[in-house]
C-alpha positions as CSV (number, residue, x, y, z in Angstrom):
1,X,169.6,129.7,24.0
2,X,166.8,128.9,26.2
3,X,163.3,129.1,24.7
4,X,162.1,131.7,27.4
5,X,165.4,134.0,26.7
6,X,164.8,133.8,23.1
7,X,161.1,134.5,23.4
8,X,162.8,138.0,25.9
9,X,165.1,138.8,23.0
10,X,162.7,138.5,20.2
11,X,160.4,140.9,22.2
12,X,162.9,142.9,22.8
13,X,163.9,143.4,18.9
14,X,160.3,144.1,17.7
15,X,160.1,146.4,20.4
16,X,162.9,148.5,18.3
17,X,161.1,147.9,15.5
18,X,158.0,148.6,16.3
19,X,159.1,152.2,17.0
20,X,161.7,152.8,14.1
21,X,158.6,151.5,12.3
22,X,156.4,154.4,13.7
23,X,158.9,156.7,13.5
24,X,159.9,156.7,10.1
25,X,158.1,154.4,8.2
26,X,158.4,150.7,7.4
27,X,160.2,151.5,4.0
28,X,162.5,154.0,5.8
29,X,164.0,151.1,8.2
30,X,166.3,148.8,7.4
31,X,167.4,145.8,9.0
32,X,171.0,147.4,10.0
33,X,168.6,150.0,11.9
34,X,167.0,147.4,14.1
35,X,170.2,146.0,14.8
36,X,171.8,148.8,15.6
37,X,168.8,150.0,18.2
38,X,168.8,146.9,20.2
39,X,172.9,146.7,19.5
40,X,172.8,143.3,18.0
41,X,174.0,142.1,14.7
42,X,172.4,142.5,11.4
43,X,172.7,138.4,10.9
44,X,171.3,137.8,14.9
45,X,168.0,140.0,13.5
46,X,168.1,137.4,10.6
47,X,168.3,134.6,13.1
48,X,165.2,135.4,14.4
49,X,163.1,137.0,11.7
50,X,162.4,135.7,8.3
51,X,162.0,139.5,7.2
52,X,162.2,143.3,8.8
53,X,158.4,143.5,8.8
54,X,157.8,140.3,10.8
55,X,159.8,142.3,13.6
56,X,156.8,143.2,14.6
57,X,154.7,140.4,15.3
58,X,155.9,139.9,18.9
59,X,154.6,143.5,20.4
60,X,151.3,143.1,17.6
61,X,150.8,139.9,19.5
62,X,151.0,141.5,23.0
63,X,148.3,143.4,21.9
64,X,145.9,140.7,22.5
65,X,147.7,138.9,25.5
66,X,145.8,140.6,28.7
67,X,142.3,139.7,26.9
68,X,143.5,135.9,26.0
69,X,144.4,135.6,30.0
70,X,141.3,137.5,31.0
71,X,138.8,134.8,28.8
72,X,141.0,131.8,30.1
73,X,140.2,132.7,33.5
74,X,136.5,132.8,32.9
75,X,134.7,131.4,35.5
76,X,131.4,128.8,34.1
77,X,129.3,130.5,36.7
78,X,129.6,134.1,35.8
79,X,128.5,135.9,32.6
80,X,130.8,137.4,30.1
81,X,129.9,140.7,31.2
82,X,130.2,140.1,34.9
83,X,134.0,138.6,34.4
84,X,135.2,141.3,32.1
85,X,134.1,143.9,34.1
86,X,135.5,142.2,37.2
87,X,139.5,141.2,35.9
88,X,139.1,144.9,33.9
89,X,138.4,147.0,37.2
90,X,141.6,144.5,38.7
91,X,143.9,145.8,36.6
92,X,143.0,149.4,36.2
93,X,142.9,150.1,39.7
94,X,146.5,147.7,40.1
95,X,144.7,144.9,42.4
96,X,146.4,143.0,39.4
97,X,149.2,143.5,37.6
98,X,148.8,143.5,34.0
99,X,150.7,141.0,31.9
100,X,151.5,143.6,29.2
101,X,153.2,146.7,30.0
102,X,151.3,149.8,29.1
103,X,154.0,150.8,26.6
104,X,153.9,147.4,24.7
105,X,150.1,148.3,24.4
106,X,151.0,151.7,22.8
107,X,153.3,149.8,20.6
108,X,150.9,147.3,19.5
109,X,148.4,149.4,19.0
110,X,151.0,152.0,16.6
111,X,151.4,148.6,14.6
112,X,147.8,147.6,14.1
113,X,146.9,151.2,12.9
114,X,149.7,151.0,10.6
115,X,148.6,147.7,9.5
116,X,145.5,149.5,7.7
117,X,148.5,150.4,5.0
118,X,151.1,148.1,5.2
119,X,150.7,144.8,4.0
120,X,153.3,142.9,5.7
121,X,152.0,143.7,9.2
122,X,148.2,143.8,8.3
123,X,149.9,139.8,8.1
124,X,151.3,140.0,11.6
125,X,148.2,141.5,12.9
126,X,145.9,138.9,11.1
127,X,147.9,136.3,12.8
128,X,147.0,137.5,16.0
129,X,144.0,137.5,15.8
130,X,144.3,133.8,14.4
131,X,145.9,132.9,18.1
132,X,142.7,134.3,19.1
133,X,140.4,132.5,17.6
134,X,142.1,129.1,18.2
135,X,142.2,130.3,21.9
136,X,137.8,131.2,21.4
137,X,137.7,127.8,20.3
138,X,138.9,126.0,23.2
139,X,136.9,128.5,25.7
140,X,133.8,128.3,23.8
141,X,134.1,124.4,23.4
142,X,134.5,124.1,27.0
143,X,131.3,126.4,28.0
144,X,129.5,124.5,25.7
145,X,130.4,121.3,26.1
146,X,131.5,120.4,22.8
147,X,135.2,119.5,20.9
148,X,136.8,123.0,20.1
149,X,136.8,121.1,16.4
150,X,133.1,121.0,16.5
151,X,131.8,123.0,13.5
152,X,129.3,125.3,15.6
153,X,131.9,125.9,18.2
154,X,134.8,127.2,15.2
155,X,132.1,129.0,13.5
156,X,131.4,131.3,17.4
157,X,135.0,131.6,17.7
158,X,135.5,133.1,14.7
159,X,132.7,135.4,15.1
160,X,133.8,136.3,18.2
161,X,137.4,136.7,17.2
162,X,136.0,139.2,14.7
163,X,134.3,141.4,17.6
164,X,137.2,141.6,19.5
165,X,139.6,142.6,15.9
166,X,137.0,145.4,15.2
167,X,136.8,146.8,18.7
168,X,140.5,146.8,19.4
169,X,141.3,148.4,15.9
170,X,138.2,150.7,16.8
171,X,140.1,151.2,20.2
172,X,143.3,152.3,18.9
173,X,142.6,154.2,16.3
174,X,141.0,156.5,18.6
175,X,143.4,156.1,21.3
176,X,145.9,157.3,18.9
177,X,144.5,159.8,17.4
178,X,143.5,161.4,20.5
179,X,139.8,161.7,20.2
180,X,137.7,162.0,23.1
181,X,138.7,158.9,25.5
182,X,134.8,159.0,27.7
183,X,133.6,155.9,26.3
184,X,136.3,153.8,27.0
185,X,136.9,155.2,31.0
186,X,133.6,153.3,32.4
187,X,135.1,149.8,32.9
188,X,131.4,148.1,33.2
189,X,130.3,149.7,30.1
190,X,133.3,148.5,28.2
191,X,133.0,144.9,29.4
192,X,129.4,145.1,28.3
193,X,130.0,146.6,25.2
194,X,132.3,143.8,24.1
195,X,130.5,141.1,25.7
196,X,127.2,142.3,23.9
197,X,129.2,142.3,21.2
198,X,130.0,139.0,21.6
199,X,126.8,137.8,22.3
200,X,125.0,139.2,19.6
201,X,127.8,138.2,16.9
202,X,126.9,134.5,18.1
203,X,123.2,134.4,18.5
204,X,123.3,134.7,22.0
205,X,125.5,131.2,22.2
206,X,128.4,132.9,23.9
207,X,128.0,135.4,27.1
208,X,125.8,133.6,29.6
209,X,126.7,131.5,32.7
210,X,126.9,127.9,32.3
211,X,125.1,126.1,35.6
């Protein structure tokens, strides 16, 4: 099996899982459930995950996908605020297609909310936001002209890493819960909110354009 079709098949499992997960509870599904929804064998599920919970680490780590692309593309010249807002008001108004479906986003953010309770995926979730911060690491490094191993440069990443886990556990928590959405509608003010965020969490290292 080719690594890009396993990569499609293990998506498509934790999809299932993700929702039987929702649904009825992580303790409620078993690994013949999983199976069964993607119509697979028990033993292919154990091919691919070490355990039922772990299902869900592909659609957690879709979750932070479109944001990885969206920092790789930042341009030196433009501010962090500038760039979100910019690649933010692409995709919402479908000038660019986003690299997650909107549904996986619902998924991954069901999983991260049930994270706050369940061990195994607050795991899966942590390990996201991991991917993150080794990602920060190399963007940061770049802007700043510095080795992503550089001390200063690990210690922004991480803060920053820890902006963008509050805000997107913030996020979906209200999403979910269906509280009032007005905050999150205004694309600019979203960008700026996380790239103040960002800037403040780093001292002001992090946001500005580099000439």
């Amino acid at each position: 099996m080719s690594e890009q079709r396993r990569a499609r098949l293990r998506l498509e499992i934790s999809r299932e899982a993700a929702r039987l997960f929702w649904d009825q509870g992580v303790a409620a599904t078993s690994g013949d459930q999983i199976a069964e929804a993607v119509d697979l064998s028990t033993r292919t599920i154990w091919r691919h995950f070490r355990s039922k919970e772990s299902c869900a680490e592909p659609i957690i780590m879709q979750g932070v996908v479109t944001l990885l692309g969206v920092l790789r593309r930042w341009p030196r010249q433009s501010s962090l605020e500038d760039h979100l807002a910019t690649e933010l008001t692409g995709i919402r108004l479908g000038h660019e297609k986003p690299p997650v479906d909107l549904a996986d986003e619902m998924l991954a953010m069901k999983m991260i909310r049930l994270a706050d309770t369940e061990p195994a995926l607050r795991t899966a979730w942590l390990m996201a936001c991991d991917q993150v911060e080794r990602e920060m690491c190399a963007i940061i490094g770049d802007r700043l002209d510095r080795p992503a191993s550089d001390l200063q440069v690990r210690m922004h990443a991480a803060s920053a890493a820890a902006v963008v886990r509050v805000l997107d556990e913030h996020i979906g928590t209200t999403v979910l819960a269906g509280d009032d959405l007005t905050e999150f509608h205004d694309v600019t003010a979203l960008a700026r909110r996380y790239a103040h965020a960002i800037r403040t969490a780093t001292g002001g290292a992090v946001g500005d354009p580099i000439a």
